[in-house]
N, C-alpha and C positions, 0 to 999 in steps of 0.2 A: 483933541483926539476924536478919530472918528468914532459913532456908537459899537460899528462891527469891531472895532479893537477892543474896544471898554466891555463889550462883551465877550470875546473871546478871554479877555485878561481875568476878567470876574471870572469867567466859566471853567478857567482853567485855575484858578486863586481854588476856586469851590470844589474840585477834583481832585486836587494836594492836600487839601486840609481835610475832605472826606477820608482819602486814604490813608493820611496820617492818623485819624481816627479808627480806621479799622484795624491798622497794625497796634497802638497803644491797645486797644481791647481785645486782640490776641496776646498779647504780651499780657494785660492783665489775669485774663485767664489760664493760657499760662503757667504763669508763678503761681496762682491757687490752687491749680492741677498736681504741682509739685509738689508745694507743701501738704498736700492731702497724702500724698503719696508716702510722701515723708512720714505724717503721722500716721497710716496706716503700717509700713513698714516698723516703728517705733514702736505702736501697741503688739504687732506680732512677736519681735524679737522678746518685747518684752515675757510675753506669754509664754515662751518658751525658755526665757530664766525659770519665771515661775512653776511653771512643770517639773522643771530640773529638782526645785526643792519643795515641792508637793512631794515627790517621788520619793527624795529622801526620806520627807519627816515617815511616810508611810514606811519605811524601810526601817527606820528609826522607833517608831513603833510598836512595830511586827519584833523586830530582835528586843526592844524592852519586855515585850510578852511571852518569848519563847526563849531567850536568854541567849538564844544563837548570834554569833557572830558574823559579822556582814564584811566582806572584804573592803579593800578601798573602793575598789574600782565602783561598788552600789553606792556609797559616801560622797567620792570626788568621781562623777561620772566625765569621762571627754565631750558628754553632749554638752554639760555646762561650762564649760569652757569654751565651745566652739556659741554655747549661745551665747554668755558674756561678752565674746570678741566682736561677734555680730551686733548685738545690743550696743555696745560702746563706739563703735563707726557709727552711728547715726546721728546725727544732727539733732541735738535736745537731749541726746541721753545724759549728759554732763550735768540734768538738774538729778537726775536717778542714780548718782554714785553713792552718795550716805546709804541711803535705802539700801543698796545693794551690799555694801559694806557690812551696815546691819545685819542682814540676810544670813549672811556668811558667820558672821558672829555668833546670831543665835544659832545656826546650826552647828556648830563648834563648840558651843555650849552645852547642844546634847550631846552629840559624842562624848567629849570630855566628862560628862555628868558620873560621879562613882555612885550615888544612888538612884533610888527611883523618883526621891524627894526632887532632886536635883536636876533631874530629867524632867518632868513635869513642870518645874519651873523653866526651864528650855525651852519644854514645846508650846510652853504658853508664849515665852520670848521670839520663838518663831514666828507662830502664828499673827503676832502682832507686827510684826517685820513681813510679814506675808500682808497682811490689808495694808498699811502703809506705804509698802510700795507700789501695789494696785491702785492706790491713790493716788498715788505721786503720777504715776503713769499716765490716767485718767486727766491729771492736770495740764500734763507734758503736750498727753495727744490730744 
């Protein structure tokens, strides 16, 4: 084979595999782009569960202390639901369903509480369901 072939062959061997090198390291980038994205989306929705029931326990609170009653809609707001729905389309949120579960529990626990004993141990139950899931979050994203 003459060398002008051997060289064009190499030259063009070394042009293919550059390029197939620049597309794998797009592609690699990429998928890292995504899942940043991902996890950025993940920690948001999550924060805005958490809102939803920061809101409450303050809600929950406020009527232990003044003895007023809070209608549902302050209790089970539509934002938590629409943030829950959000929260559970994403990708990883399947490890934050206990936690959330929880969530839900102990605030159900307050309400339901007939004293203040009981309420108190609620909002401790909360509270603890509130870091834990921060947690979990944190691990997720």
């Amino acid at each position: 084979m003459a060398p002008e072939v051997q060289a064009a062959i190499l030259g063009l061997f070394g042009a293919v595999v550059g390029g197939l090198l620049v597309v794998l390291g797009a592609v690699v980038t990429r998928r890292d782009e995504l899942r940043q994205a991902q996890r950025v989306a993940l920690r948001l929705a999550a924060a805005d569960v958490v809102a939803t029931y920061l809101h409450a326990r303050g809600r929950l609170k406020g009527q232990m202390n003044t003895g007023a009653v809070l209608p549902e809609a302050d209790l089970f707001p539509p934002e938590r639901w629409l943030a829950l729905a959000r929260l559970f389309t994403l990708p990883g949120s399947e490890q934050l369903r206990d936690q959330v579960l929880e969530l839900g529990a102990a605030t159900l626990a307050v309400i339901e509480a007939k004293d203040r004993s009981k309420a108190e141990q609620g909002f401790e139950r909360q509270l603890t369901a509130i870091r834990a899931f921060e947690a979990s979050v944190r691990r997720a994203a």
